[in-house]
C-alpha positions in Angstrom: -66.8 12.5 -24.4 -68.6 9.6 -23.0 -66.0 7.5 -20.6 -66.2 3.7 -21.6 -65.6 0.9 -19.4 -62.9 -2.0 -20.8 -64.5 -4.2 -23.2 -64.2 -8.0 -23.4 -65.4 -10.4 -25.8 -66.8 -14.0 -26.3 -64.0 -16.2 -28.2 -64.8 -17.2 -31.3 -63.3 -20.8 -31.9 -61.7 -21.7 -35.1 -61.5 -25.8 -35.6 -58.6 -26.5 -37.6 -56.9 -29.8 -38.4 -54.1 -29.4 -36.8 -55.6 -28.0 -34.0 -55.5 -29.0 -30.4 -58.1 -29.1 -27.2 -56.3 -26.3 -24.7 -57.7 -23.5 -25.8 -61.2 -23.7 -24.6 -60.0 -24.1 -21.1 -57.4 -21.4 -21.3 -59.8 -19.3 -22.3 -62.6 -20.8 -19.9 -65.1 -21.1 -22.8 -66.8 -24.3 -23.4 -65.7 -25.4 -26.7 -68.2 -25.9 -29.4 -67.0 -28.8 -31.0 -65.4 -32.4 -30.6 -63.3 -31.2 -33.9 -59.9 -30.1 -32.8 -59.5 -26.6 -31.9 -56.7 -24.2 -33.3 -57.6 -20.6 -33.0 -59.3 -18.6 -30.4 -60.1 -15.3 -31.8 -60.6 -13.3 -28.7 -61.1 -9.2 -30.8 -61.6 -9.7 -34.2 -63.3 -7.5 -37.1 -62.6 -9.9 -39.7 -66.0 -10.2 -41.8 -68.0 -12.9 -41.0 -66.1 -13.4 -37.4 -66.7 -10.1 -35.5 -66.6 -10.3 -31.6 -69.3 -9.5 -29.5 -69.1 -8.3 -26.0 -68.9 -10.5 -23.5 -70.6 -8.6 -20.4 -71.5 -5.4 -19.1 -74.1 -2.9 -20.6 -72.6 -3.5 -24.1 -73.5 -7.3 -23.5 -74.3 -9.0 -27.1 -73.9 -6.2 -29.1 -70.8 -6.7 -32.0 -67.7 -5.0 -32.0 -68.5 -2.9 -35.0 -71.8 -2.0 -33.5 -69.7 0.1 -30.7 -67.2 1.0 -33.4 -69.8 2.7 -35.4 -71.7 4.7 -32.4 -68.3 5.7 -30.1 -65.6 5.8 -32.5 -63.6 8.7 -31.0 -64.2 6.9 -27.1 -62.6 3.8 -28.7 -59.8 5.1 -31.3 -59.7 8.5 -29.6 -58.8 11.1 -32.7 -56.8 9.1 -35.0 -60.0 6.9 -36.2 -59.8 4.6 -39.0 -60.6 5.7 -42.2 -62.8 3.1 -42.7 -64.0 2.6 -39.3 -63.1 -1.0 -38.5 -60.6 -2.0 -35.8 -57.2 -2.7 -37.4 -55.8 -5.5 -35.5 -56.6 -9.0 -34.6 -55.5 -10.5 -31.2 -55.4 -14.6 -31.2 -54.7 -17.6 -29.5 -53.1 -20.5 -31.1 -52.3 -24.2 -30.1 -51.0 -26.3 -32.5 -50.7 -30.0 -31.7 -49.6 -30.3 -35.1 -47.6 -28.4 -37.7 -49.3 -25.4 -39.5 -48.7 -25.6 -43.2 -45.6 -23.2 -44.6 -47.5 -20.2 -45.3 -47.0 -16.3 -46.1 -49.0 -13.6 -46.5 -48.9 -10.1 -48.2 -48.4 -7.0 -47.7 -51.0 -4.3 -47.9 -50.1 -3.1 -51.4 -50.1 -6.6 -52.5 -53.5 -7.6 -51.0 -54.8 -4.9 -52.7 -53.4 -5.6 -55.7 -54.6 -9.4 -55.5 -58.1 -9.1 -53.7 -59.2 -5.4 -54.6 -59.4 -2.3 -52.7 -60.2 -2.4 -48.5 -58.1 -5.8 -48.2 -55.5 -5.2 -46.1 -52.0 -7.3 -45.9 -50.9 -9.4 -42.5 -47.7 -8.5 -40.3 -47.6 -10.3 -37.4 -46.3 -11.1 -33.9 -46.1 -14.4 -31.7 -45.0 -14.4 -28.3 -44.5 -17.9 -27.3 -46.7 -19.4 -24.1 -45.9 -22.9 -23.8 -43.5 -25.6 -26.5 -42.3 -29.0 -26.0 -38.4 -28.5 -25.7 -38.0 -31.9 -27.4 -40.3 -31.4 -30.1 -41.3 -28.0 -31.2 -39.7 -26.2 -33.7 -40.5 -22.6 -35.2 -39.9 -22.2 -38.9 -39.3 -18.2 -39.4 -37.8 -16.6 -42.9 -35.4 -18.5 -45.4 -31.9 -20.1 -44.6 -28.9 -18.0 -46.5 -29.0 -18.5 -50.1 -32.6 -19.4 -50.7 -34.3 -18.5 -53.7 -37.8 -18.9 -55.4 -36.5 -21.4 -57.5 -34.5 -23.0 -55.1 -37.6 -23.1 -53.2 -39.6 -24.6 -55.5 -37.7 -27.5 -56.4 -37.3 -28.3 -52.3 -41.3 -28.1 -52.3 -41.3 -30.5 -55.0 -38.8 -33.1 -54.0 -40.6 -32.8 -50.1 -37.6 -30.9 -48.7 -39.7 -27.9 -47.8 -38.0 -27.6 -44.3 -34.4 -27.6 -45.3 -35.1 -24.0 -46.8 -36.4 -22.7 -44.1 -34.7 -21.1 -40.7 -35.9 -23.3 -38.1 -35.1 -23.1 -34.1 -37.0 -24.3 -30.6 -38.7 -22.0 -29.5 -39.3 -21.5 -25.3 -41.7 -19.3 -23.2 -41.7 -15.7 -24.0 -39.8 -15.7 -26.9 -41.7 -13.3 -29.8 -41.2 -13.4 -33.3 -42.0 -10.5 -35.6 -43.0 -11.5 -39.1 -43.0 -8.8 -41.5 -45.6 -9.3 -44.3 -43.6 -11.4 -46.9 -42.5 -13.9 -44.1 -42.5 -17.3 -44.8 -43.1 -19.5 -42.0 -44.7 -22.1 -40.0 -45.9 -23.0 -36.4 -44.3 -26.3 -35.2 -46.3 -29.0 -33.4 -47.1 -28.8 -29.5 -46.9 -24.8 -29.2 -49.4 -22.2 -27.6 -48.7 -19.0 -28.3 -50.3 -15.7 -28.8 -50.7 -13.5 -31.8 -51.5 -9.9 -32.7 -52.2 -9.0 -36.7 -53.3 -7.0 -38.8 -57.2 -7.4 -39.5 -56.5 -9.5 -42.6 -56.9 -12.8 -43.2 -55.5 -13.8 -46.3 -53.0 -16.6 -46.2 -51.2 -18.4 -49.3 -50.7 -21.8 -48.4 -47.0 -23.0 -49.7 -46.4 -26.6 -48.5 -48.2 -28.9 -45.9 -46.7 -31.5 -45.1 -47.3 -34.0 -47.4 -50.8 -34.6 -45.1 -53.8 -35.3 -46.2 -57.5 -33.6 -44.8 -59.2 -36.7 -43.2 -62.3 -34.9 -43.5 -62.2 -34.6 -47.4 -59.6 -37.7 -48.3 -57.3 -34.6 -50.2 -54.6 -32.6 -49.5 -55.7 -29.2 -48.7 -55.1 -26.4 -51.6 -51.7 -24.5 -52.4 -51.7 -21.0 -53.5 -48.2 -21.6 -54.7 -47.7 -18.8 -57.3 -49.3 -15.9 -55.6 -47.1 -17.0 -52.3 -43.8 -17.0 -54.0 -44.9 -13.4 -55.6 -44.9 -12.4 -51.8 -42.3 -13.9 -50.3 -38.8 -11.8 -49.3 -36.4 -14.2 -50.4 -34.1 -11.2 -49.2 -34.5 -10.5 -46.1 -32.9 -14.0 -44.3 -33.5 -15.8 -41.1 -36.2 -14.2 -38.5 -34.8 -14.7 -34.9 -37.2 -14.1 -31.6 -36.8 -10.2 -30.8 -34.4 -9.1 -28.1 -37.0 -7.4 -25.4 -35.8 -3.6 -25.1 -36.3 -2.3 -21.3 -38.6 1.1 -21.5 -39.5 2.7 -18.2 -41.5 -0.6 -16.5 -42.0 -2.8 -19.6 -40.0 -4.0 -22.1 -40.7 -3.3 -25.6 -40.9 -6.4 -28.3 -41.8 -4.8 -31.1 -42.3 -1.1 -32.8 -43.5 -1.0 -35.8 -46.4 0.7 -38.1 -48.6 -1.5 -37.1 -48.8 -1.9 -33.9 -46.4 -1.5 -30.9 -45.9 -4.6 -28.1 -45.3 -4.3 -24.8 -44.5 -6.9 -21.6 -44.8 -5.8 -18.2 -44.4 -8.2 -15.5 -44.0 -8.2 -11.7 -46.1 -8.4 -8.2 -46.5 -4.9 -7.8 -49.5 -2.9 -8.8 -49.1 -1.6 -12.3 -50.9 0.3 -14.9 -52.1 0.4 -19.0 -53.2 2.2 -21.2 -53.0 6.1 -21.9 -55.5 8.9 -22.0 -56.6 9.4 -25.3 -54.5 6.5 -27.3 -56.2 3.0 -27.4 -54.6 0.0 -26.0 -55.5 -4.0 -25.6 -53.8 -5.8 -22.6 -53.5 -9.7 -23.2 -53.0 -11.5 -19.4 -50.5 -14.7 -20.0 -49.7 -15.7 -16.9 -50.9 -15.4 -13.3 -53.9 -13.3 -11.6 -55.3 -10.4 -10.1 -57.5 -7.0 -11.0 -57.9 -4.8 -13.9 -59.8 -1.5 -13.0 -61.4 -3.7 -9.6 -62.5 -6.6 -12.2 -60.9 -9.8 -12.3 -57.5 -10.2 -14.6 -56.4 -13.4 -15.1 -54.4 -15.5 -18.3 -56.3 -16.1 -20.9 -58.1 -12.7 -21.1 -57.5 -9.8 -23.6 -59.0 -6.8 -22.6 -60.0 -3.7 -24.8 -58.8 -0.6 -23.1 -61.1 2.6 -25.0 -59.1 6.0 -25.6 -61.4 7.6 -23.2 -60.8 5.5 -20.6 -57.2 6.8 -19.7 -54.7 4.6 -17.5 -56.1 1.6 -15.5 -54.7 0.1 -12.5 -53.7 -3.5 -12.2 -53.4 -5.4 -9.3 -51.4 -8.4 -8.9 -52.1 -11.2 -7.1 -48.6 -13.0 -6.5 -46.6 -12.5 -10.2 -48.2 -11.4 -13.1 -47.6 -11.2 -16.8 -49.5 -9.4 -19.5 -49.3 -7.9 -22.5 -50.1 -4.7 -23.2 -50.7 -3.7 -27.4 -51.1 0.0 -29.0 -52.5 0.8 -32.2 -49.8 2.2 -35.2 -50.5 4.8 -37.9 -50.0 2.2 -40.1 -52.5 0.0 -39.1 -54.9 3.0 -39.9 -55.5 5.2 -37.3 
């Protein structure tokens, strides 16, 4: 088995109203637009918006393309059935509220878009908020239900539903599929998904889309079919110490990891893939420069890498779970 070097890719820039201007120089990409910018999609196999390698001998060629020709080097022997990669790793930076949005879970997208859709659990680990202004909106106050719900969307008391706190650096949220939720203004944070991008606007704000003069469309029935009215309030995870890192979250999908510190460290694991997010501070992965804003693609036959600090650094490191496909 052919041993492949760690894979990065070009962003891919997502303009969204309520988008901000960070990202491009977070990411250190020029930005392709004056529109404001919300997402960076930094490994995506969402159709349409597939990464492509950023450098290296596997410069320009897409994501699937290497998928396709070294699927065991990249998923080792738990491959995807149907050979795509099963997460999505993202930056966000919202200037402005998101709408109040959920998505499903995989039987349900399956069930509402047909057969290879797959549903959207999520996690956000929080890079920078306003402590004045920005507020998280995570799961359902006690006693909500669909019709209670309902009636708050329609007399514009959306947010009184909804459990809302401030969020601060480092703080991660897991959101199940069935979550409803919504990014506050003035937050940067980072996501990992499931490859899925199906998203059932609830509420937005009352706004209005200056490019079209019209509120933007509500998918208010098919939302409320997927929303957990039962499981409550979702509070940032308590990080759970394991060896060097702390784990944030387990679970089918995908498993999160922080590691942190000035001393050298490593990722990944011989025969398992891995992708390691840098968000905050500098220094070397496998001799190549490592530094926040990058998100690295570690192959299964690539083993353990070494990272080298320089002065305190923070990244992420994400595995792959059954769940997710492999």
């Amino acid at each position: 088995m052919p041993v492949l070097a760690p894979l990065r890719f070009e962003p891919i820039f997502q303009s969204m109203l309520w988008g901000g201007n960070r990202l491009p120089g977070f990411v250190r990409r020029p930005a392709p637009t004056t529109d404001p910018i919300g997402e960076a999609w930094m490994l995506s196999d969402i159709d349409g918006c597939v990464s492509i390698v950023a450098g290296g001998p596997f410069a320009g060629r897409s994501l699937r393309d290497i998928l396709a020709e070294f699927p065991s080097e990249i998923f080792g022997s738990t491959v995807p059935a149907d050979g795509r990669f099963p997460l999505l790793f993202k930056f966000l930076d919202a200037a402005k509220e998101l709408s109040v949005q959920v998505h499903p879970d995989d039987a349900q997208a399956v069930a509402l878009h047909g057969p290879g859709h797959r549903g959207k659990t999520e996690a956000w680990v929080i890079l920078d908020a306003d402590p004045q202004t920005s507020r998280l909106y995570a799961g359902f106050r006690a006693g909500v239900s669909a019709e209670s719900f309902r009636t708050a969307m329609a007399a514009q008391t959306t947010a009184e539903t909804l459990h809302a706190f401030t969020p601060k650096a480092g703080d991660c949220v897991f959101l199940e599929a069935g979550t409803v939720h919504a990014i506050g203004a003035e937050i940067l944070l980072f996501e990992v998904q499931q490859t899925s991008d199906i998203t059932y606007r609830l509420y937005d704000w009352d706004r209005i889309d200056a490019k079209t003069g019209q509120p933007r469309e509500l998918h208010v029935d098919r939302g409320l079919a997927c929303s957990n009215f039962a499981a409550g309030p979702c509070h940032p995870v308590t990080p759970r110490p394991v060896g060097d890192r702390h784990e944030l979250v387990a679970c089918p999908y995908f498993a999160l990891h922080r590691h942190g510190g000035d001393k050298p460290m490593s990722a990944g694991e011989p025969g398992r893939c891995r992708v390691v997010v840098a968000v905050g501070g500098r220094g070397t992965l496998a001799g190549e420069p490592f530094r926040t804003g990058d998100v690295v693609l570690l192959p299964a036959s690539l083993g353990a890498v070494r990272i080298v600090p320089d002065g305190p650094l923070q990244f992420l490191e994400i595995g792959l779970g059954e769940g997710a496909g492999c």
